[in-house]
C-alpha positions, 0 to 999 in steps of 0.5 A: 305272208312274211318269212323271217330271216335266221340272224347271223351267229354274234361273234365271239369278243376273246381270243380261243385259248391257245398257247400263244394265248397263255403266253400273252397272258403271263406277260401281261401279269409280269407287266401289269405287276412291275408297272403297277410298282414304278408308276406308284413308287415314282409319282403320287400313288392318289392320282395315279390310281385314280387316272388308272382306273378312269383309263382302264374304265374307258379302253374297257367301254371301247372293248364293249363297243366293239362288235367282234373280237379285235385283237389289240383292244382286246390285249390293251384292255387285259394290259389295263386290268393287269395294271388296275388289278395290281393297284387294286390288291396293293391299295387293300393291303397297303392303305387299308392295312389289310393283311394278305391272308385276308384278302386273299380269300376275300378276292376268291370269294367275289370271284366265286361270287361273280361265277355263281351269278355267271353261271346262274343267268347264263348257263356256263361259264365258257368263254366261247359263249362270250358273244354279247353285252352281258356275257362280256360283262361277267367275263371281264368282272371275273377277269379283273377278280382273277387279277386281283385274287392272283395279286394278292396270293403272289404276295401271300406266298412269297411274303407272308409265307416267305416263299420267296418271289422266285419260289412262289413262281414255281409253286404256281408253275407246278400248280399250272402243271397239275391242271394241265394233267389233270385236263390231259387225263380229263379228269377237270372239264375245260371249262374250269380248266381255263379258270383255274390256269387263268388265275394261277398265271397271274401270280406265276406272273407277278411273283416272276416280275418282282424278283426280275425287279425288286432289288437282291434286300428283297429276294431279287435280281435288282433290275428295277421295275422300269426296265421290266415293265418296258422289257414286258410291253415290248414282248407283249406288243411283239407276241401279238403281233406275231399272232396278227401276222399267223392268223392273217396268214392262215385267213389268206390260205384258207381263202386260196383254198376255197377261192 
């Protein structure tokens, strides 16, 4: 007679949404935007983008490889949707001609699209579920949506609407500040908590770059795209490296305390 053996619980691949989490996350919006500009206004936009997305597709196959959260490939990997993300919502509109009216809610639409299916094969759409290959697949499919979607209604607001880039930043910022309150009172679930702040950070994000970068013609500071998107990398390689640094620690008391 044989006795099977309970299988250890799978780990789950993303960060628990903390603070420090929110604010990697905002970085690598402004960084992903003001990077996404300089490499297309300096160098050929063709084989920029497609040399993006071939790296973005290869960080995102190592992220899938590994078996538990790591947290610089993980961060690496939001990096390269940050900037594939831009690329993507700035090549609909500027090669195709498509205003960002319209694909805005085409975004929103595959977003919800990619959630319906989420939900409907999986069950829920929390990200502490996110603990194997096709959960993870739904996960980052949403992610690259939020990114894009966020792109694209960054810009509605502060060129189409003429918000404004520091405007629509606040806008976004008070929407942020409206999910919060409304968690706070339980009022949204956690789970579309996170979603809806998820996307609106993009565009708090975005719109926060390009009016550090863009030049005062354009209703910015003028510091160039270059320094903001090195300014950016650094900050973000600094925050995770802080949170590599607090959760070492906190690994090394709770091993004294049950050692």
């Amino acid at each position: 007679m044989t006795t099977s053996t309970p299988q250890s619980p799978r780990a789950v691949k993303v960060p628990e949404p903390t603070t420090s989490f929110w604010v990697i996350k905002v970085l690598t919006t402004g960084m992903g935007e003001a990077l996404s500009d300089f490499l297309v206004t300096r160098f050929d936009p063709v084989p920029v983008v497609l040399t993006t997305a071939v790296l973005f597709v290869i960080v995102l196959a190592v992220q899938f490889r590994a078996r538990r959260y790591r947290r610089w490939l993980y961060w690496g990997t939001v990096a390269m949707v940050g900037v594939f993300g831009t690329m993507v919502a700035d090549v609909v509109h500027v090669a195709f001609g498509i205003p960002y009216a319209v694909s805005t809610p085409v975004f929103l639409v595959a977003l919800l699209a990619v959630f319906a299916a989420w939900r409907r094969v999986e069950g829920t759409l929390d990200v502490h579920t996110v603990d194997r290959p096709r959960r993870e697949a739904f996960y980052w499919a949403a992610v690259v949506a939020t990114f894009a979607l966020g792109t694209s209604a960054g810009d509605l607001a502060a060129a189409t609407l003429h918000l404004g880039y520091f405007t629509a930043a606040l806008v976004f910022i008070a929407a942020m500040a409206v999910v919060i309150g409304l968690r706070l009172s339980r009022v949204l679930g956690a789970v579309a908590a996170f979603w809806t702040a998820y996307v609106l950070t993009r565009p708090v994000g975005a719109s926060l770059a390009d009016w550090l970068a863009l030049p005062p013609a354009r209703g910015g500071l003028g510091l160039g795209t270059d320094m903001v998107s090195g300014v950016a990398i650094v900050a973000i390689v600094v925050a995770v490296g802080v949170t590599a640094v607090s959760a070492r620690r906190a690994g090394d008391r709770v091993a004294l305390r049950t050692s």
